[in-house]
N, C-alpha and C positions, 0 to 999 in steps of 0.2 A: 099873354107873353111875358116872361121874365127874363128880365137882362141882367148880367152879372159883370161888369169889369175887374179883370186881369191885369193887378200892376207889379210890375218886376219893381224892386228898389231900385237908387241912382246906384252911380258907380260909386263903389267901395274900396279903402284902401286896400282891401284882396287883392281884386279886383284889378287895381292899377302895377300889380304885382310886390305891393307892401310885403313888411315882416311879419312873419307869423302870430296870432293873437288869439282867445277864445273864440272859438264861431259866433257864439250868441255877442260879442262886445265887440268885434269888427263894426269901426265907424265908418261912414260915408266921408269919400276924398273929397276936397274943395271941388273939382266938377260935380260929384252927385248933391253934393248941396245945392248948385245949381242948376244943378236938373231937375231935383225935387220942387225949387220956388218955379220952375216953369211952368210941371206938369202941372202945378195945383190949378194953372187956369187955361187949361185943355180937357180936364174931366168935369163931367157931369154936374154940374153949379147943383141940384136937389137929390144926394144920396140918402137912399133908405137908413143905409148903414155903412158903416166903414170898420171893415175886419182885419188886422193887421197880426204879422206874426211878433213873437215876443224879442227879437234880436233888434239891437240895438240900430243895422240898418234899415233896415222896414219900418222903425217905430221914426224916424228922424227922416224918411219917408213923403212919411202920410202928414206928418206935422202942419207943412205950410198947407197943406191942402183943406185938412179939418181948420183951419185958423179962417182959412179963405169962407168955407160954409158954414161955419160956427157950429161945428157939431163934434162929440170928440170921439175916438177910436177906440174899439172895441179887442182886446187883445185875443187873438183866440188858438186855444193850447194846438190846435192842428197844425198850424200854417208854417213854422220854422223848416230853415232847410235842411236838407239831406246832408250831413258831415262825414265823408267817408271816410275820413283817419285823424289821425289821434293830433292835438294839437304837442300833449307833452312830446311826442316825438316827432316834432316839426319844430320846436323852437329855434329862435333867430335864421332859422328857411325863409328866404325873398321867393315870391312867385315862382323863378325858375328854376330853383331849385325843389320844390313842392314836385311842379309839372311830372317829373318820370316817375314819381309817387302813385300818382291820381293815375295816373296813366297803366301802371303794372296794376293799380285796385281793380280799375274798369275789365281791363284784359284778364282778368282771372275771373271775371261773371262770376262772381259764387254769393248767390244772394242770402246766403247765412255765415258769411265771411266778417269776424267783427276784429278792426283793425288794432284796438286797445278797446280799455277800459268802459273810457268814454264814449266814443261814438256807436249809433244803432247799426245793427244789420239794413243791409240793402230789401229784405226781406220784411223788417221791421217797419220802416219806411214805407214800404208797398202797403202796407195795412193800416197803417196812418193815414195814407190818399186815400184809400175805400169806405174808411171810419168818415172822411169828409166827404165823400161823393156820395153817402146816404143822406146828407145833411144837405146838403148844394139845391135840391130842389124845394127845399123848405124855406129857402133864405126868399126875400121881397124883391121887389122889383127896383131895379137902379140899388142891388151891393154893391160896393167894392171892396174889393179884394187886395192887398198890400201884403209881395211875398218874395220869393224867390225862384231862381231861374228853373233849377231841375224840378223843384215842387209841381211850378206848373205846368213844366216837360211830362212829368207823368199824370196830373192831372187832367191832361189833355188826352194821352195817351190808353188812359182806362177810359174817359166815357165814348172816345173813338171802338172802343170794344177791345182792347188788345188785355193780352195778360204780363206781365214780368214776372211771373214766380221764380221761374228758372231759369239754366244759366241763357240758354236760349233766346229768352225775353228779356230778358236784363240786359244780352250784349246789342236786340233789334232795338230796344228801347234805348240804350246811349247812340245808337244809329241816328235816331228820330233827335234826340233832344240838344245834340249836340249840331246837327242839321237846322234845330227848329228858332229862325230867328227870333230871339229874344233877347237882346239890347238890353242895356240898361234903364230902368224906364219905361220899357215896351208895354202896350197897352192893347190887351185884347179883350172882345167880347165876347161872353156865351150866350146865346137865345136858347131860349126852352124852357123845359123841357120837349121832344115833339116824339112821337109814337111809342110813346110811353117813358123811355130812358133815354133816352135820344137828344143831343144839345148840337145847335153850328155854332161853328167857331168864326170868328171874322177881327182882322186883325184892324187896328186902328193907324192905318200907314201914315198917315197924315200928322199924328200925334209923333208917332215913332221918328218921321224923318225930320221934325221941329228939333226934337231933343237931340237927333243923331249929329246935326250941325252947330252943335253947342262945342263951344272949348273950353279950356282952360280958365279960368280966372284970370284978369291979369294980376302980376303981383305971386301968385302961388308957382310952386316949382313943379310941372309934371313929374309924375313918377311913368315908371314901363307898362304902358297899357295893354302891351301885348302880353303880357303873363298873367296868367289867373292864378285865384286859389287853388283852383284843381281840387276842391272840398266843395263846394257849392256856390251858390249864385245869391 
């Protein structure tokens, strides 16, 4: 049996509905900092491994956690999130001004829709998850995993059997992942592989409602938590 944990990063100035910045340099808000020194002693005290995606919130992360086990993070080119539009044409955009952005991308389901320059197709993205769900059964026992929300929305999503090539699957699949709690911090398990490709999922509630009940810092100024990037997780 192989266990894999699923860790979403803390909350991110995105996130709290901050000004718009690079995907990959979006820093974690004074809560996911302190979300992050939480979870470090809720996961698994003897990781195999520790896989983390290259952005700046996932990497600051895993930080207290690898400090905690003394073992250090493995950065792996898979794992970064899905960026569905373009940062140069979101500059000085707060959260809710993004939102009806993100929101007319999803509603157009066109998974080879590339919104500028920069950012990948929705399609692109799709073959990024499958390049790692070849890899996933290869990984030891007790990974983790340090990523992002939609990543694991469709990661979850493919080895459940589903497709998202087209528009079809890309709009059932925002269906699912926008449904699928995943918190900041969230922590879920894979067991498996089982009948040959086959993984359960099982969420770590316990973990997730520790973190859920965290606040603020005192001293720090909340920003609007209710607005997202509406780019990724």
């Amino acid at each position: 049996m192989t266990t894999v944990y699923c860790v979403r990063h803390g909350q991110s100035t995105a996130n709290a509905g901050g000004v718009t910045m690079e995907h990959a340099a979006i820093p974690l808000s004074r809560l996911g900092i302190a979300q992050a020194e939480a979870l470090a002693g809720l996961l698994d005290a003897e990781p195999s491994r520790i896989l983390v995606s290259n952005y700046v919130r996932a990497l600051a992360t895993a930080a207290p956690y690898c400090a905690r086990v003394g073992r250090q993070a493995e950065v792996h080119p898979l794992l970064h999130e899905f960026s569905a539009l373009d940062t140069d044409q979101l500059q000085g955009m707060m959260g809710v001004q993004r939102r009806p952005l993100a929101d007319a991308y999803w509603a157009a389901a066109d998974p080879r829709l590339r919104s500028g320059p920069k950012p990948e197709t929705f399609a692109e993205f799709s073959a990024r998850v499958d390049a790692f769900v070849l890899e996933l059964a290869a990984l030891p026992d007790r990974s983790v995993l340090v990523g992002h929300g939609i990543w694991f929305g469709l990661l979850f999503w493919k080895l459940m059997g589903f497709t998202a090539d087209e528009s079809a699957g890309m709009r059932a699949f925002r269906r699912f992942q926008t449904s699928l709690p995943m918190p900041n911090c969230a922590v879920y398990e894979l067991d498996g592989p089982h009948r040959g490709h086959r993984w359960n999922l099982r969420a770590d509630e316990a973990a997730m409602r520790a973190i859920a009940g965290m606040e603020v810092p005192a001293g720090s100024r909340p920003l609007d938590a209710s607005a997202s990037s509406g780019s990724g997780g």
